[in-house]
C-alpha positions in Angstrom: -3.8 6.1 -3.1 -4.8 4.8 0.3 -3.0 2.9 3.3 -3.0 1.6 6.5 -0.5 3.6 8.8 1.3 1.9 11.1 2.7 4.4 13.9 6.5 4.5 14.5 5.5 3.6 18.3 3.4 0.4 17.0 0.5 2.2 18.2 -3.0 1.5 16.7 -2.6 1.2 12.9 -5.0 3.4 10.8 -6.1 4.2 7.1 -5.3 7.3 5.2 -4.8 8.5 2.2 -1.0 8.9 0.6 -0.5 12.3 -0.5 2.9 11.9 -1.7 5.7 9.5 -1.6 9.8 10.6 -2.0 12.8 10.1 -1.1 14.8 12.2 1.6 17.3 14.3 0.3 20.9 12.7 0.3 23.1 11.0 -2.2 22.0 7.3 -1.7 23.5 4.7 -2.9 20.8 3.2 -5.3 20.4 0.0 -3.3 20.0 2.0 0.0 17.1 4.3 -1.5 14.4 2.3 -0.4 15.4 2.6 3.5 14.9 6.3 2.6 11.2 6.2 0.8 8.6 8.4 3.0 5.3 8.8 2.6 2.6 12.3 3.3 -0.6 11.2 5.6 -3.4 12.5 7.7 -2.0 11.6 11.0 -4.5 9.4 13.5 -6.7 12.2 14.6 -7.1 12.8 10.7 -6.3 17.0 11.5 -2.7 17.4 10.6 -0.3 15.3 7.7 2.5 13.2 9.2 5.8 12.6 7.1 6.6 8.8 7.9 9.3 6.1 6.7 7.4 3.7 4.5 9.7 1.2 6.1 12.3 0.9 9.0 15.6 -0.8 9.0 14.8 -3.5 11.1 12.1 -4.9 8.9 8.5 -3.0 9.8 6.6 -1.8 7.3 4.6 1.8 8.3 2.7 2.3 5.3 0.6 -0.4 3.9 -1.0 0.1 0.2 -4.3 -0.8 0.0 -5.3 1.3 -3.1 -2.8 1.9 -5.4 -5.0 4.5 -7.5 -2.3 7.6 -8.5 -4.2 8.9 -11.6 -4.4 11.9 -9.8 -0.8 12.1 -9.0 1.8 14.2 -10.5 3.8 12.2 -12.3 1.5 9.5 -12.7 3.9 7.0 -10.4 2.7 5.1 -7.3 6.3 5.5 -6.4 7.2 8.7 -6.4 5.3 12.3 -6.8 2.1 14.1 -5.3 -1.8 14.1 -5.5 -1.9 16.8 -8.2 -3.3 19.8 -5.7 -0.6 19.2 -3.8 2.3 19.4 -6.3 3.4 23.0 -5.5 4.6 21.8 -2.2 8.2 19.9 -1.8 7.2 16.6 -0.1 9.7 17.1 2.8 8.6 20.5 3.7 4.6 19.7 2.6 3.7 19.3 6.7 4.6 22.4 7.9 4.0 24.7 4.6 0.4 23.6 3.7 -2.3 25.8 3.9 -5.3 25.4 5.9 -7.3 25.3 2.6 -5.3 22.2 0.9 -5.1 20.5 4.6 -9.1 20.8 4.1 -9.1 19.2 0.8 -7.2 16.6 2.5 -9.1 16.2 5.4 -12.2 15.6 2.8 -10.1 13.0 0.6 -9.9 10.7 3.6 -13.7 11.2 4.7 -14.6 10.2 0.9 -13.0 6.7 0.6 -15.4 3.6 1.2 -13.0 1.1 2.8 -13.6 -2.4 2.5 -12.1 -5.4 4.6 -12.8 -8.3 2.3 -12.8 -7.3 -1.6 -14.0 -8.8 -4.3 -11.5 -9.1 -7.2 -13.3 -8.2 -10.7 -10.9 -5.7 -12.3 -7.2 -5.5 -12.9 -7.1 -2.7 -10.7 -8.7 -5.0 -7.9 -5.7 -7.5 -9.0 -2.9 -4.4 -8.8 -4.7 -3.2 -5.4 -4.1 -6.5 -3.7 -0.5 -6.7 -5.4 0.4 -3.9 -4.0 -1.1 -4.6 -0.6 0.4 -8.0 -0.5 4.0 -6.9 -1.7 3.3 -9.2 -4.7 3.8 -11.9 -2.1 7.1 -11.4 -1.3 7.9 -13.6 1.6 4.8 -15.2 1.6 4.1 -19.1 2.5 0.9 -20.8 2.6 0.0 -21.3 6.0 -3.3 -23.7 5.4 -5.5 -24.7 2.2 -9.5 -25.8 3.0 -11.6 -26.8 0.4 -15.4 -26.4 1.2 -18.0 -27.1 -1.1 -17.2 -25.0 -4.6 -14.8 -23.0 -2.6 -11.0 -22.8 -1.2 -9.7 -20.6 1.2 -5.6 -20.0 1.5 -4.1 -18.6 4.1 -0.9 -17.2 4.0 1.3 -16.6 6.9 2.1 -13.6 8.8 4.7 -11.4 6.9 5.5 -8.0 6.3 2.6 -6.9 9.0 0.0 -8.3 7.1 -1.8 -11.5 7.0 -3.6 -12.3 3.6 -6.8 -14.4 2.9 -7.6 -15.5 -0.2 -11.1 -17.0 -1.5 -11.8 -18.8 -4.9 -14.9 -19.7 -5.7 -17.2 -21.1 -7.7 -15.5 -24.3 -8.6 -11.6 -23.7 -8.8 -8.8 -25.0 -10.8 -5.7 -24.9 -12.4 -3.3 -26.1 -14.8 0.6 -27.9 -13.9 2.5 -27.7 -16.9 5.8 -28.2 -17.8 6.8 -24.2 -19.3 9.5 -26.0 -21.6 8.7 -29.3 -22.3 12.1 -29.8 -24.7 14.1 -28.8 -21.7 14.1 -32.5 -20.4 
């Protein structure tokens, strides 16, 4: 699992990888929990991990999914749990009790992963990557359409600290279908 990392200040965002996602401890009401959700990460200077709030109360998101990969995650949830190396540790306590040879493993997780701006969508893992990354489009409004040659571009307006561009290409289309035509 990768993300961007956006500091609490609003500093310079940066990628990292998610080592593990929980909740804090506490007896949250079940619609609160996500205001609770934190997240394990290499902090900017990629040396130490950070514990940080995936999102803050007054709407920012800090922790962007870009890659939603968490095969090797125990359990196997994007949600919830740990890369497997790192299951021994209790996520709240992970940044001050991991050793020097699991922050290394770390450290060589993030200097592995080939990140791409633009990405080509082939695979249903591309499809859940961008998703994930786009919060399924929550909240999101096309901002323009242009049609060039055998290829549109949309662009959605800013939300959730992201702006998302999407390209279809090689001559587009779609269907407009009524999904119960007995209704009427």
């Amino acid at each position: 699992m990768y993300a961007w990392i956006i500091p609490k200040d609003m500093s310079k965002p940066y990628l990292s990888p998610i080592f593990a996602r929980a909740i804090h401890s506490g007896d949250w009401p079940e619609n609160e929990k996500v205001w609770h959700e934190f997240c394990i990460a290499l902090d900017c200077s990629k040396s130490n991990l950070i514990e940080i709030d995936t999102y803050a109360k007054d709407g920012v998101m800090h922790v962007v999914t870009i890659d939603s990969d968490s095969s090797n995650w125990t359990p196997k949830n994007v949600y919830f749990g740990s890369m497997d190396f790192l299951n021994k540790y209790n996520p709240e306590k992970i940044c001050e009790e991991i050793s020097s040879q699991d922050l290394g493993e770390c450290i060589k997780i993030d200097k592995k992963y080939d990140y791409q701006e633009i990405r080509k969508i082939k695979t249903q893992k591309d499809i859940d990557d961008l998703m994930s990354s786009a919060l399924s489009f929550h909240d999101a409004h096309i901002e323009s359409i242009e049609a060039k040659n055998d290829e549109i571009h949309v662009i959605f307006n800013s939300y959730w600290n992201r702006k998302i561009e999407l390209w279809f290409e090689e001559k587009p289309k779609y269907e407009n279908r009524l999904e119960d035509p007995e209704y009427y």
